[in-house]
DSSP file (Angstrom, degrees, kcal/mol; ACC not computed):
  #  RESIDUE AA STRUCTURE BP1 BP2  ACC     N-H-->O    O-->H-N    N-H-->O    O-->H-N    TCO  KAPPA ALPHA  PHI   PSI    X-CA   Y-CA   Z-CA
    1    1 A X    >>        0   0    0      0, 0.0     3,-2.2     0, 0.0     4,-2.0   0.000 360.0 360.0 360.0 -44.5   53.3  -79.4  127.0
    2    2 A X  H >>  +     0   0    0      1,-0.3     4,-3.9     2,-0.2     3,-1.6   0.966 360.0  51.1 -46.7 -59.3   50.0  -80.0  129.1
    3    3 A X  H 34 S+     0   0    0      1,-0.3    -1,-0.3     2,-0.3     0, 0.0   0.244 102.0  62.6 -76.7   9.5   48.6  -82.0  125.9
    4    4 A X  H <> S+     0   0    0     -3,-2.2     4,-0.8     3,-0.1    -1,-0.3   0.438 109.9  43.6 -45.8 -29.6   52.0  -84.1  125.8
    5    5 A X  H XX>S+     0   0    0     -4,-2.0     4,-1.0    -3,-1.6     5,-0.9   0.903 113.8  42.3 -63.4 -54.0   51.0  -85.3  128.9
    6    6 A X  H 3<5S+     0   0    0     -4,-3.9    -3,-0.2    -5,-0.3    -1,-0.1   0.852 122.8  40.9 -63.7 -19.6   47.7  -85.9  128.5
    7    7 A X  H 345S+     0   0    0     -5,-0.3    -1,-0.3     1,-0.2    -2,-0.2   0.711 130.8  22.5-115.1 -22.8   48.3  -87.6  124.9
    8    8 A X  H <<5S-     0   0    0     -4,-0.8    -2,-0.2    -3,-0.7    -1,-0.2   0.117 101.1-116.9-138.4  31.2   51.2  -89.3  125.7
    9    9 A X  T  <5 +     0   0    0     -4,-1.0     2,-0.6     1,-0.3    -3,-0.1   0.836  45.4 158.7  35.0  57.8   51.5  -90.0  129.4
   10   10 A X      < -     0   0    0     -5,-0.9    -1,-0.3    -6,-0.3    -2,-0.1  -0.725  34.4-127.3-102.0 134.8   53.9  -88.6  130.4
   11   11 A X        -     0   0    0     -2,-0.6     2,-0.7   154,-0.1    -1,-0.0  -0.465  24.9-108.0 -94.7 165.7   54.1  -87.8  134.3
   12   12 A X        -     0   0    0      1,-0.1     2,-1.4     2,-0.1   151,-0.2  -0.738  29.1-138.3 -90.9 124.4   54.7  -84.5  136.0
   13   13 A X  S    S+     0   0    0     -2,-0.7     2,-0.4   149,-0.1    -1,-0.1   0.072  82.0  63.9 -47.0  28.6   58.2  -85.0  137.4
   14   14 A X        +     0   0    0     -2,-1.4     2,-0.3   148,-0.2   148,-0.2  -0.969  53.0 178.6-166.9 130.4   57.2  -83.3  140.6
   15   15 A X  E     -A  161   0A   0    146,-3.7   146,-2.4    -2,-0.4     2,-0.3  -0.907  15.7-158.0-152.1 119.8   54.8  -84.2  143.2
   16   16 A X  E     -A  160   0A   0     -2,-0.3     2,-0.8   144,-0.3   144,-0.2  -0.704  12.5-144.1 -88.2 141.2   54.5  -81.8  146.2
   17   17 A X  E     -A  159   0A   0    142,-3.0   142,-3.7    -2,-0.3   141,-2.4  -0.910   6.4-142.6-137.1 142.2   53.1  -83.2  149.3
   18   18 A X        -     0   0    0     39,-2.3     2,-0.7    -2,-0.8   140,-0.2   0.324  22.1 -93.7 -81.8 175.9   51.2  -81.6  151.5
   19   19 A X  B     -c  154   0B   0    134,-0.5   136,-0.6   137,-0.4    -1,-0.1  -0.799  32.9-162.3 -67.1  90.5   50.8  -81.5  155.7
   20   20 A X        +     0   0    0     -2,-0.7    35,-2.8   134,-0.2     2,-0.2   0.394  63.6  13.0 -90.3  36.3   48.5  -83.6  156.6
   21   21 A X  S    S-     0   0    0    132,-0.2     2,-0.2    33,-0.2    33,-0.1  -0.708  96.0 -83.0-176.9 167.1   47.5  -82.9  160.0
   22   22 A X  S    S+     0   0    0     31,-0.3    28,-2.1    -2,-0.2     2,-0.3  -0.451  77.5  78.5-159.9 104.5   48.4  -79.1  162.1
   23   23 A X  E    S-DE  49 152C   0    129,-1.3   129,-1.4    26,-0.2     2,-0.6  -0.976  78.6 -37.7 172.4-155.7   52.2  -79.1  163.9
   24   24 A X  E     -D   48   0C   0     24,-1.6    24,-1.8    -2,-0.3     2,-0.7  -0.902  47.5-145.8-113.6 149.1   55.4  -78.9  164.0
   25   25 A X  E     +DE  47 149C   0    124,-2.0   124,-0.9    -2,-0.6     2,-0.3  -0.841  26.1 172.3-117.1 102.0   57.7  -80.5  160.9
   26   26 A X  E     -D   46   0C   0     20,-1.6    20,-2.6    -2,-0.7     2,-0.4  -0.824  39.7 -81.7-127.2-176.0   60.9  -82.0  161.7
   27   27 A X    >   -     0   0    0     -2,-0.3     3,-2.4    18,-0.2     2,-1.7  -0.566  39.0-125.6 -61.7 124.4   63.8  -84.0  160.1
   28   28 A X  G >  S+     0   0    0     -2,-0.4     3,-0.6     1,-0.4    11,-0.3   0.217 106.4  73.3  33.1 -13.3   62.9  -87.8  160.0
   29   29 A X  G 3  S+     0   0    0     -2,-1.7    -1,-0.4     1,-0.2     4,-0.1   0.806  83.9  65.1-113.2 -23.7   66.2  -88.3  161.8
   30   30 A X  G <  S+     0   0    0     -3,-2.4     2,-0.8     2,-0.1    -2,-0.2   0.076  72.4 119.8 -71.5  19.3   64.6  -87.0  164.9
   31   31 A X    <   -     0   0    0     -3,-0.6     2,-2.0     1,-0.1     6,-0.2  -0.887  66.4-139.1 -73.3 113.3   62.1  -90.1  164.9
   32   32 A X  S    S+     0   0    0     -2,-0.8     2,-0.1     1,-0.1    -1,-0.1  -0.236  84.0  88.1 -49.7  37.6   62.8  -92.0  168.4
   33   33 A X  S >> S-     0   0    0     -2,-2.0     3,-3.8     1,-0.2     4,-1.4  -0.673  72.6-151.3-152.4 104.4   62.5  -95.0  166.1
   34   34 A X  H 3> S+     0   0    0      1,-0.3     4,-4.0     2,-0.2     6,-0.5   0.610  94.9  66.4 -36.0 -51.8   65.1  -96.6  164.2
   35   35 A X  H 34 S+     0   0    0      1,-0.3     6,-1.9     2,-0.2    -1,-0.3   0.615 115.9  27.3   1.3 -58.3   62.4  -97.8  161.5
   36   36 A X  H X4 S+     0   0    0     -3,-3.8     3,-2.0     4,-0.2    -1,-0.3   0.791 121.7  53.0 -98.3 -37.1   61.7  -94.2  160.5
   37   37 A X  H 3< S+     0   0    0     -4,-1.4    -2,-0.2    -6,-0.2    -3,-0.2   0.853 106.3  51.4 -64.1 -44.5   65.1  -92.6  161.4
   38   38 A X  T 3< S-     0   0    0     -4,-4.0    -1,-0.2    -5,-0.3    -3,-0.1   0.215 114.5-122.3 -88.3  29.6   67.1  -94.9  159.5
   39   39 A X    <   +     0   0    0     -3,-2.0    -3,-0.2   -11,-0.3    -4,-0.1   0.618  64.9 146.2  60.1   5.4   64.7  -94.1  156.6
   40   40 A X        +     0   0    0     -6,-0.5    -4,-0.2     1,-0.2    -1,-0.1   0.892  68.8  40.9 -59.5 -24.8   64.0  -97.8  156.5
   41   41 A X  S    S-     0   0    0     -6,-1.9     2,-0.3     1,-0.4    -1,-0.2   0.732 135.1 -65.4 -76.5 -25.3   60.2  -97.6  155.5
   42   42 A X        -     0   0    0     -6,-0.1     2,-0.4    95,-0.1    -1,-0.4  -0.909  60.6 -69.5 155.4 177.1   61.1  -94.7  153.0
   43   43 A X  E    S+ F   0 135C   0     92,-0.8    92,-1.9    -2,-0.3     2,-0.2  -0.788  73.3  90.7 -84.6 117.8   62.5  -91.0  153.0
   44   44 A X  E     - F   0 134C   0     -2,-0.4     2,-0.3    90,-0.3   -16,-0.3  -0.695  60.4 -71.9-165.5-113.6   60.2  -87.8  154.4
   45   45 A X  E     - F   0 133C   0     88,-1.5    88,-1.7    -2,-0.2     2,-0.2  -0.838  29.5-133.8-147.6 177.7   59.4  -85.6  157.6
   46   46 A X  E     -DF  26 132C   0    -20,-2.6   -20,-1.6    -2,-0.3     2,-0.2  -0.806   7.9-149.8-153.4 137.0   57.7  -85.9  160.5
   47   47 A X  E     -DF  25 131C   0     84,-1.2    84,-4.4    -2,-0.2     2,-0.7  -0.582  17.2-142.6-112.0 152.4   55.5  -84.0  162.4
   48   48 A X  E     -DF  24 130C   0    -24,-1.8   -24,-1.6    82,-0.2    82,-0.2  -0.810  41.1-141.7-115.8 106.3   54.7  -83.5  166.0
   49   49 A X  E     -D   23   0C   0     -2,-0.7   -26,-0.2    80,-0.6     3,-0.1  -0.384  19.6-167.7 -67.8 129.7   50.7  -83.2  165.7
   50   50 A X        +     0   0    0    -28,-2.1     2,-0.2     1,-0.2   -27,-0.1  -0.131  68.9  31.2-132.2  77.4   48.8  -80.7  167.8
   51   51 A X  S    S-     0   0    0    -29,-0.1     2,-1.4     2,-0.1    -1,-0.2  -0.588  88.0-102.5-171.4 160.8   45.2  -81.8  167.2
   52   52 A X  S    S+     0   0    0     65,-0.3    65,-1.2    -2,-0.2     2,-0.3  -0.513  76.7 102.3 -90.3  69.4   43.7  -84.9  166.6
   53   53 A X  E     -K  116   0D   0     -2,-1.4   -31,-0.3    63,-0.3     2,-0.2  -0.776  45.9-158.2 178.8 119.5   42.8  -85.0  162.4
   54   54 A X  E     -K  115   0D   0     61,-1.1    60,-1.1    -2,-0.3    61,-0.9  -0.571  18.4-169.2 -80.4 150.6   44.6  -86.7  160.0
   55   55 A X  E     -K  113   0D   0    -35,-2.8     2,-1.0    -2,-0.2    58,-0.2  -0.922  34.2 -92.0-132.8 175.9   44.0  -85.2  156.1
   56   56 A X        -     0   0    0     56,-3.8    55,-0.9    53,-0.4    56,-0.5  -0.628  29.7-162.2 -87.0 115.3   44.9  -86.4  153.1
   57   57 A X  S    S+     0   0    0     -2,-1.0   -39,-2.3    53,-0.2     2,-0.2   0.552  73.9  22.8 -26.5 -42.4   48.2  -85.1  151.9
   58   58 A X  S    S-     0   0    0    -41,-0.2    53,-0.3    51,-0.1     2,-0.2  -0.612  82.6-109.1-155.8 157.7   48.1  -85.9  148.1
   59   59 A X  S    S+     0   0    0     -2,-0.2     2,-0.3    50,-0.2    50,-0.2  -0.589  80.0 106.6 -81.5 157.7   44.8  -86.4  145.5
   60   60 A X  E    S-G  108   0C   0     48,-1.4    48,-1.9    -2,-0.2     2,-0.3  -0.808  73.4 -78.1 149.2-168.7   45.4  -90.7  144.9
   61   61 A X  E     -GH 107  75C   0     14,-2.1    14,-1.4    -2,-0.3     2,-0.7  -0.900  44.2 -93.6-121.4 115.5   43.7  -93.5  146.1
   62   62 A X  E     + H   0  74C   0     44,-1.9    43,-2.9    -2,-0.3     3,-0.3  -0.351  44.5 166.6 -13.7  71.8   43.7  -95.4  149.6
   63   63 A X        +     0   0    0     10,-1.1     2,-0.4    -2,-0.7    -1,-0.2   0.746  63.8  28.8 -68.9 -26.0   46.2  -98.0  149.3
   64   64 A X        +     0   0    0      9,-2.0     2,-0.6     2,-0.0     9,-0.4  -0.819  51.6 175.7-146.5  94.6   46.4  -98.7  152.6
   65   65 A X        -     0   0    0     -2,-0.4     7,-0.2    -3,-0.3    39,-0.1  -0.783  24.5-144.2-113.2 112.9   44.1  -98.6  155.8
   66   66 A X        -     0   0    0      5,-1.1     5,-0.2    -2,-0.6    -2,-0.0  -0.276  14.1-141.8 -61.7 142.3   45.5 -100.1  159.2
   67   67 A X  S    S+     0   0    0      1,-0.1    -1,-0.2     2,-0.1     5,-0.1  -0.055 102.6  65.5-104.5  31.7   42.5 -101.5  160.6
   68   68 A X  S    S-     0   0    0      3,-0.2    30,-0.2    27,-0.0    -1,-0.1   0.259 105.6-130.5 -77.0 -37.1   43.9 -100.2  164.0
   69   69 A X  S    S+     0   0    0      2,-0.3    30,-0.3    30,-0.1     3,-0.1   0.532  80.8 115.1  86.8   0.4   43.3  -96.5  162.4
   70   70 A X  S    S+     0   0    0      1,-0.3    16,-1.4    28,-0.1     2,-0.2   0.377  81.0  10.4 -95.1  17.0   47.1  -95.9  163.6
   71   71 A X  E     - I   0  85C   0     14,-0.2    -5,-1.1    -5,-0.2    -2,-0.3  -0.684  62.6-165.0 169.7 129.8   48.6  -95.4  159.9
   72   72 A X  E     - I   0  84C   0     12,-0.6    12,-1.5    -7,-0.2     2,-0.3  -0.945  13.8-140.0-143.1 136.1   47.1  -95.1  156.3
   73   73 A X  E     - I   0  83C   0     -9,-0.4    -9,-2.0    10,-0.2   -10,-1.1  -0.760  18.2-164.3 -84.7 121.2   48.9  -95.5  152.9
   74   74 A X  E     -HI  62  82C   0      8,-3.4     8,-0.6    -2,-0.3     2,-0.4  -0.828  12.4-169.1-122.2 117.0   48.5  -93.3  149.6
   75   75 A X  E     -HI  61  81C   0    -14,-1.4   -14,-2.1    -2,-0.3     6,-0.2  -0.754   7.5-159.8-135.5 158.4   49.1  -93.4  146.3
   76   76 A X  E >>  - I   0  80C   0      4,-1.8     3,-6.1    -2,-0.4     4,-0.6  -0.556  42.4 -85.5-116.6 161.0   48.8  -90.8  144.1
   77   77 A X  T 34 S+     0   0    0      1,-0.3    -1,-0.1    -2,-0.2   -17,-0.1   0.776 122.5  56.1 -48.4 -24.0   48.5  -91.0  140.0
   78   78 A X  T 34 S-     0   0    0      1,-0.1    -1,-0.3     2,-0.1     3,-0.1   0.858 122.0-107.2 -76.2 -12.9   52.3  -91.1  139.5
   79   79 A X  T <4  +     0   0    0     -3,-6.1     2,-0.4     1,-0.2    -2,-0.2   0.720  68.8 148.8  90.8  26.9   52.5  -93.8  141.5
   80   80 A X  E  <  -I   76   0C   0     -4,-0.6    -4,-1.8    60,-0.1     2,-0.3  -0.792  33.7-150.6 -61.6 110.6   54.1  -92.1  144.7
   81   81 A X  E     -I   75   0C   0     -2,-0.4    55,-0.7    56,-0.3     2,-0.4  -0.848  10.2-166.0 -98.6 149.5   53.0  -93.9  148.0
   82   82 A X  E     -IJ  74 135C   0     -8,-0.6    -8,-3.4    -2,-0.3     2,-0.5  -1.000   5.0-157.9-137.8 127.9   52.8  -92.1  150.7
   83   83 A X  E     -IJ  73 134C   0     51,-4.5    51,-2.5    -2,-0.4     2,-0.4  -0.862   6.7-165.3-119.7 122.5   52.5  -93.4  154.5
   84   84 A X  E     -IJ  72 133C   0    -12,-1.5   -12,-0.6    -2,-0.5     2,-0.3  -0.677   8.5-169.0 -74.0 128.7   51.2  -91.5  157.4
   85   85 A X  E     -IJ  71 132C   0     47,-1.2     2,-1.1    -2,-0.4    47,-0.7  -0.978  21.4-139.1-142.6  95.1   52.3  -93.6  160.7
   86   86 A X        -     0   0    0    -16,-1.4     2,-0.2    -2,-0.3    45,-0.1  -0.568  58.3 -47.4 -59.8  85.4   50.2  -91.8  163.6
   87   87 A X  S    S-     0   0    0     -2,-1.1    45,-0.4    42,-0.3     2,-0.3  -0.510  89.8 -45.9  68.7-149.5   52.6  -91.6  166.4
   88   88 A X  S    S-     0   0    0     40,-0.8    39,-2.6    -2,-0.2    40,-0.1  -0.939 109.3 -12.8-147.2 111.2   54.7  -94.3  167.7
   89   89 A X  S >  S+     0   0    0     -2,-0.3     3,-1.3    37,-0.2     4,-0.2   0.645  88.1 137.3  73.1  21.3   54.3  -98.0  168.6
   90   90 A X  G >   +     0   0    0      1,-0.2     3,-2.1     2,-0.1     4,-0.3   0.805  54.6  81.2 -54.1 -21.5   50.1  -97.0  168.3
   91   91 A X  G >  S+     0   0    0      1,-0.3     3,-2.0     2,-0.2    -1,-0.2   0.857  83.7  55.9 -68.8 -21.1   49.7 -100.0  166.5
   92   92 A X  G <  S+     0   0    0     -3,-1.3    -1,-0.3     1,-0.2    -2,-0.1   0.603  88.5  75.4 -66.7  -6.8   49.6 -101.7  170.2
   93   93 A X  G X  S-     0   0    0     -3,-2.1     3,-2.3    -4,-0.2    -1,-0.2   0.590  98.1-139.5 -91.0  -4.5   46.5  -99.3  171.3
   94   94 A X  T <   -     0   0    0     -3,-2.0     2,-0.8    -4,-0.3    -2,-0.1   0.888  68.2 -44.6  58.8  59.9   44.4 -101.9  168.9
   95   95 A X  T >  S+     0   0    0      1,-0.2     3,-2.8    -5,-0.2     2,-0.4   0.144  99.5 149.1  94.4 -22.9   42.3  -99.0  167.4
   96   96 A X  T <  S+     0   0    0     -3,-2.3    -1,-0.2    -2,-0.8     3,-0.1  -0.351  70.1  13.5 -70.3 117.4   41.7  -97.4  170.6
   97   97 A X  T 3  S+     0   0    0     -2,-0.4    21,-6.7     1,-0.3     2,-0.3   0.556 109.3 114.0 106.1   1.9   41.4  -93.6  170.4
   98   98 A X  B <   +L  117   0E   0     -3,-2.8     2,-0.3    19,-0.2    -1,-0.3  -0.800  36.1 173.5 -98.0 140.5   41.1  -93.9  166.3
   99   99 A X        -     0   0    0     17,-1.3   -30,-0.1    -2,-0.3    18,-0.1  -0.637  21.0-144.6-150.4 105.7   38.4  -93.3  164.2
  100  100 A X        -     0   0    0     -2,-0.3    15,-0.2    15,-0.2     3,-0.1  -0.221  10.8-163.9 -77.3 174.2   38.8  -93.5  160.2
  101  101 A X  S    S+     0   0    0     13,-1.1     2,-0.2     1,-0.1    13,-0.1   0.794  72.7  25.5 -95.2 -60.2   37.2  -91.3  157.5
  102  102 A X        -     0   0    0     12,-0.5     2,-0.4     4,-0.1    -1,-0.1  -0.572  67.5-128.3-124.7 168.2   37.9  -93.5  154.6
  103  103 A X    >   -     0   0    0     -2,-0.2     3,-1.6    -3,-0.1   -41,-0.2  -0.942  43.9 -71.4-133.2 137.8   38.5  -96.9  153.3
  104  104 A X  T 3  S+     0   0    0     -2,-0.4   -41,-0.2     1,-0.2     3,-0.1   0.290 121.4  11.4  -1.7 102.8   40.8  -98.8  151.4
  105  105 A X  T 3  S+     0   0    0    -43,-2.9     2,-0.4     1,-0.4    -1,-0.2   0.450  85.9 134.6  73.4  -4.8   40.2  -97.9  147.5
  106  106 A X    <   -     0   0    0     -3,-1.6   -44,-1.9   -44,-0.2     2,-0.6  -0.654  66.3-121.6 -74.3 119.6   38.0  -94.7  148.4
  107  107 A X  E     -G   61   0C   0     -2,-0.4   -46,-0.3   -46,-0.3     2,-0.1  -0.805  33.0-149.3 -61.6 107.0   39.7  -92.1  145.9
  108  108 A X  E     -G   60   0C   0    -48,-1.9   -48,-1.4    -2,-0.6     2,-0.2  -0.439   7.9-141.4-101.3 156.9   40.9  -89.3  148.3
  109  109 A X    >   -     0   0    0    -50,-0.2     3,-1.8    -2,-0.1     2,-0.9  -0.886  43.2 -97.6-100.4 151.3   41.4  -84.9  147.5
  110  110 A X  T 3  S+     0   0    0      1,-0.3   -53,-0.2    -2,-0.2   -51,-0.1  -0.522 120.6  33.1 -62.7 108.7   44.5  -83.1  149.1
  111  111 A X  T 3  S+     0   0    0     -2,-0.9    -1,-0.3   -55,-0.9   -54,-0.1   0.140  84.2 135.9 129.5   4.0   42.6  -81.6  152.5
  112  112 A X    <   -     0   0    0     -3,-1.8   -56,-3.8   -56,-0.5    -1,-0.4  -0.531  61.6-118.1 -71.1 161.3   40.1  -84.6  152.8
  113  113 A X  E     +K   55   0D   0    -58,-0.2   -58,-0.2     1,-0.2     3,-0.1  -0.657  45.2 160.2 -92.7 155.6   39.9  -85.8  156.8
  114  114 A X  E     +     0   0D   0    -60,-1.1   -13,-1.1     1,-0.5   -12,-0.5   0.431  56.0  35.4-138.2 -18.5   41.1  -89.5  157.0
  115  115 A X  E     -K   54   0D   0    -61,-0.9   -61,-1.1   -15,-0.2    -1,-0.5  -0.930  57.1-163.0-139.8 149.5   42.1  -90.4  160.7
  116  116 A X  E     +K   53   0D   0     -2,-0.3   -17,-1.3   -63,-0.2     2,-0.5  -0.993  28.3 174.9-110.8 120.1   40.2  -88.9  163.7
  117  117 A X  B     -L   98   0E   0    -65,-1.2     2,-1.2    -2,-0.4   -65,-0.3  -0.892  34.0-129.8-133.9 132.1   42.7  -89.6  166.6
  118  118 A X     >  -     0   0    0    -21,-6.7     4,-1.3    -2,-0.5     5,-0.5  -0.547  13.1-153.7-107.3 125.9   42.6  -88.6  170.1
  119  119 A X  H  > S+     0   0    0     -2,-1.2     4,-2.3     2,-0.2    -1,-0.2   0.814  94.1  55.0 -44.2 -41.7   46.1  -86.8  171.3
  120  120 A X  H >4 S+     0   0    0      1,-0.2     3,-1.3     2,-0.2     4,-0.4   0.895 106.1  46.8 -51.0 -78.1   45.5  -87.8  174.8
  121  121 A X  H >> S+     0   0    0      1,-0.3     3,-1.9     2,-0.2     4,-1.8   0.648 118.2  38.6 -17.9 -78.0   45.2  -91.1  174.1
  122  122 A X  H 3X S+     0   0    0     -4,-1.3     4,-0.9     1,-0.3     3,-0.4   0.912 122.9  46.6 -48.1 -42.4   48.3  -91.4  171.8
  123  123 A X  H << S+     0   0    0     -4,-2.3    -1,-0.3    -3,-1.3    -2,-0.2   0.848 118.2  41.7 -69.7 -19.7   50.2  -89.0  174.2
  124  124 A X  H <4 S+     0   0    0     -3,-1.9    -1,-0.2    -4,-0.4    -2,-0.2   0.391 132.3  17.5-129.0 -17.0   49.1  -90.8  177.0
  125  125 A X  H  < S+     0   0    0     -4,-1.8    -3,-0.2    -3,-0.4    -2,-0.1   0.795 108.8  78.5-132.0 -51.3   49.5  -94.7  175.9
  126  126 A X  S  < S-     0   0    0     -4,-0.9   -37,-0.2    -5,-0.3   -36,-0.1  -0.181  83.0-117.3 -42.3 125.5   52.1  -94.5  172.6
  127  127 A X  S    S-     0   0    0    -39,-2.6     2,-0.3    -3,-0.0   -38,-0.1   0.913  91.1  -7.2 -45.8 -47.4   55.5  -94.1  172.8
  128  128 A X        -     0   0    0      2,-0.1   -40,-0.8   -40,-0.1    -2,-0.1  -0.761  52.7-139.2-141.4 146.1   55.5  -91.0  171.1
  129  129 A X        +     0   0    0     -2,-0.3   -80,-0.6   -42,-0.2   -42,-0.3   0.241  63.9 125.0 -95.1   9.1   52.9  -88.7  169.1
  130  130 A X  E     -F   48   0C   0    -82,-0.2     2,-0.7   -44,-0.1   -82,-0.2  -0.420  49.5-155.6 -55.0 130.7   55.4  -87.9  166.4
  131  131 A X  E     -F   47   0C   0    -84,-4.4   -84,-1.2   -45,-0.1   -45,-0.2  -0.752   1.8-148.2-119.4 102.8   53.9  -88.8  163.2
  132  132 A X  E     -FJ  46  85C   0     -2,-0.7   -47,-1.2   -47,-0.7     2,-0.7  -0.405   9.8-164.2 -92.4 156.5   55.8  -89.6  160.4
  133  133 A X  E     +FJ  45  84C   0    -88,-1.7   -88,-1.5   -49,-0.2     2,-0.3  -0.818  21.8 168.0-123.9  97.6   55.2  -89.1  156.5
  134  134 A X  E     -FJ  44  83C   0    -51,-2.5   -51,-4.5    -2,-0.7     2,-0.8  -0.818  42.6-129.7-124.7 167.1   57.2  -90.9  154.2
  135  135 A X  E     -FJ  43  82C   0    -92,-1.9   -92,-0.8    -2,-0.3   -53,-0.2  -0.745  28.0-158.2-113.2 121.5   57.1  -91.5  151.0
  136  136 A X  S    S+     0   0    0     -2,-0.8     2,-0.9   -55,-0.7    -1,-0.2   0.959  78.7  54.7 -53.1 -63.6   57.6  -96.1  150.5
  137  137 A X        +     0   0    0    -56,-0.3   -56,-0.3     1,-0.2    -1,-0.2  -0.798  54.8 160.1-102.6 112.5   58.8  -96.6  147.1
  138  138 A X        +     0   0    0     -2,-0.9     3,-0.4     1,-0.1    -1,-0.2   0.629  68.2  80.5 -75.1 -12.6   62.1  -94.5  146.7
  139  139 A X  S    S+     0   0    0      1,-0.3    25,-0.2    -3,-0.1    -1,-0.1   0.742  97.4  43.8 -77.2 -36.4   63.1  -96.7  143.7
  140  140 A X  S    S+     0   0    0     23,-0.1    24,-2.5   -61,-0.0     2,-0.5   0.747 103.6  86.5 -86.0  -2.4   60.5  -94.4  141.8
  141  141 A X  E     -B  163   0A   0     -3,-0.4    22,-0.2    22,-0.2     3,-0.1  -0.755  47.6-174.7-101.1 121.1   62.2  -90.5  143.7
  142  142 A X  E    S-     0   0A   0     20,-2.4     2,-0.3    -2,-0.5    21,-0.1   0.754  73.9  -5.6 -69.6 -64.2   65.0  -89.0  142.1
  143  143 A X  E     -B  162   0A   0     19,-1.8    19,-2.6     2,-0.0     2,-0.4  -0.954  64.5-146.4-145.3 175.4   65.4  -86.5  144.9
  144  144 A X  E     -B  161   0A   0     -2,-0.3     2,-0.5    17,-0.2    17,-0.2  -0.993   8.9-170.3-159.2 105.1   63.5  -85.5  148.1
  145  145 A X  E     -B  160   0A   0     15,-2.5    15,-0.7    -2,-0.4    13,-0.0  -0.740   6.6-163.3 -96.4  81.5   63.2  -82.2  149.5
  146  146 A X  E     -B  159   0A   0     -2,-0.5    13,-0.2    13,-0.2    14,-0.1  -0.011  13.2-141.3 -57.9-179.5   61.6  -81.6  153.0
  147  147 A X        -     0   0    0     11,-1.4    -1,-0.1    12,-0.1  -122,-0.1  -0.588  15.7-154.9-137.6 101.6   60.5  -78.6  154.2
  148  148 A X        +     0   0    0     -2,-0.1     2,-0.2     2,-0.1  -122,-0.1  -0.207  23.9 159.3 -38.9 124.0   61.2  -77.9  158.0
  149  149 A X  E     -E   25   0C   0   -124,-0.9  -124,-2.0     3,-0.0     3,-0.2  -0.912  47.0-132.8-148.8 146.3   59.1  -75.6  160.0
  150  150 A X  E    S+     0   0C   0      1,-0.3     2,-0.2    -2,-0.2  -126,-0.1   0.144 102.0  16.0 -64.4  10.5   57.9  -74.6  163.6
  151  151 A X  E     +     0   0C   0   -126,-0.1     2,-0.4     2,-0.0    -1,-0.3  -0.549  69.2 177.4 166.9 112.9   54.3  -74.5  162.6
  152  152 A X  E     -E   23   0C   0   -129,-1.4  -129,-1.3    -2,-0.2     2,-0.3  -0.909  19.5-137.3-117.2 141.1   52.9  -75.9  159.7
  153  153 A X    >   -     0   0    0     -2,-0.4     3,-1.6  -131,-0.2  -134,-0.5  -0.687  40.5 -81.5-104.6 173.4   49.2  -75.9  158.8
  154  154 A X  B 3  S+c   19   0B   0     -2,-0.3  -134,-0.2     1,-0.2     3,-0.1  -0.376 116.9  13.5 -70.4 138.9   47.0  -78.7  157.4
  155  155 A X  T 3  S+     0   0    0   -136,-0.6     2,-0.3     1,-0.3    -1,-0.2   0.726  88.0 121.4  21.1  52.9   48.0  -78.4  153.3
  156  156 A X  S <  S-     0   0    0     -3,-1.6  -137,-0.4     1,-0.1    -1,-0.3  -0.844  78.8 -85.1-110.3 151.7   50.8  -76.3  153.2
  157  157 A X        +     0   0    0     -2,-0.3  -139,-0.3  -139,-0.2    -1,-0.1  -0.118  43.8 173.1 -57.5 163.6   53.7  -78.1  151.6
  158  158 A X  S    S-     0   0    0   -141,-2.4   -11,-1.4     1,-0.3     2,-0.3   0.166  73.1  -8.8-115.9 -36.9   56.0  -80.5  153.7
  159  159 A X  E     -AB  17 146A   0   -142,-3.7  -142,-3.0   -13,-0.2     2,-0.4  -0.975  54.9-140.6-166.7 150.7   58.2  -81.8  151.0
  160  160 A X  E     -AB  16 145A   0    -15,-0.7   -15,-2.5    -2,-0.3     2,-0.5  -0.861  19.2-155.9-128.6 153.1   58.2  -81.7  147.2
  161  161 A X  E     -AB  15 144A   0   -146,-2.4  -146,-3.7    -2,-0.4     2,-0.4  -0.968   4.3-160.0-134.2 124.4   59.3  -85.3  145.8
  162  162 A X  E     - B   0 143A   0    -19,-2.6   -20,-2.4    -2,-0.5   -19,-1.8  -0.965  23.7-146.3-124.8 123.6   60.9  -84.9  141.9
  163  163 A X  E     - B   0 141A   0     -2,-0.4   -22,-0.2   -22,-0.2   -23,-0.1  -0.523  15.7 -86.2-106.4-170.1   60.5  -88.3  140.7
  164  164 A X              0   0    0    -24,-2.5    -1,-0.1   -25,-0.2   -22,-0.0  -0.271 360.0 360.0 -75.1 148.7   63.0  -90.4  138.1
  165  165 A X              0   0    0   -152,-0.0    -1,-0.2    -2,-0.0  -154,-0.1   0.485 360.0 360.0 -73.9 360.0   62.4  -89.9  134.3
């Protein structure tokens, strides 16, 4: 079956994605931001970070780097994007208390660091430090599983995405 993929490109209906940064994983409806709660940006989890390092979730490519440092896009060879949004209304701290890894078009591995953040900061200036991870284009997702935990570590699963044939 592997060489029917390779030979005829055919994608693996299933792309699990990973934690990317050390916390606690809750439902997306528990965002204090209509944006994320009412799933407008896309479908996922979100996690309530406790230490300051983003990773990369997924292998794929940098689609997207906030030049604030508060929120980076990825998408991975099936052509899943996935956006990490570092807290809540961060974009207003203008960079402050960010420090990126990578840049736009840099090819990423699942555990690579990408965001350097400091928690004070966000906790301390940001509405919120609840970080959400959602996956953008749903138009390509069949279904969307999270997985809910009190304590997640940095690439252990969060949510397995099975996408449409």
């Amino acid at each position: 079956m592997d060489v029917f993929k390779k030979w005829f490109g055919k994608k693996d209906p299933n792309v699990v994605i990973a934690a990317p940064i050390k916390g606690k994983v809750v439902s997306l409806n528990e965002v204090p931001d209509p944006v994320f709660s009412d799933k407008m940006m896309g479908d996922g989890v979100a996690i309530q970070p406790e230490e300051g390092m983003v990773y990369a979730p997924v292998d794929g490519e940098i689609a997207q780097m906030f030049h604030t440092g508060h929120a980076v896009g990825i998408r991975t060879k099936e052509g899943v994007e996935v956006l990490i949004h570092i807290g809540l209304e961060t974009v207003s701290l203008e960079g402050e208390g960010f420090t990126t890894k990578v840049e736009q078009g840099d090819r990423v591995k699942t555990g690579q660091p990408l965001i350097q953040f400091s928690l004070d900061t966000v906790k301390e200036k940001a509405k919120s430090t609840i970080t959400p991870v959602v996956v953008t284009n749903m138009d390509l997702v069949d279904s969307l599983a999270p997985k809910l935990s009190e304590q997640v570590d940095v690439e252990e699963p969060v949510m397995e995405v099975k996408l449409k044939k």
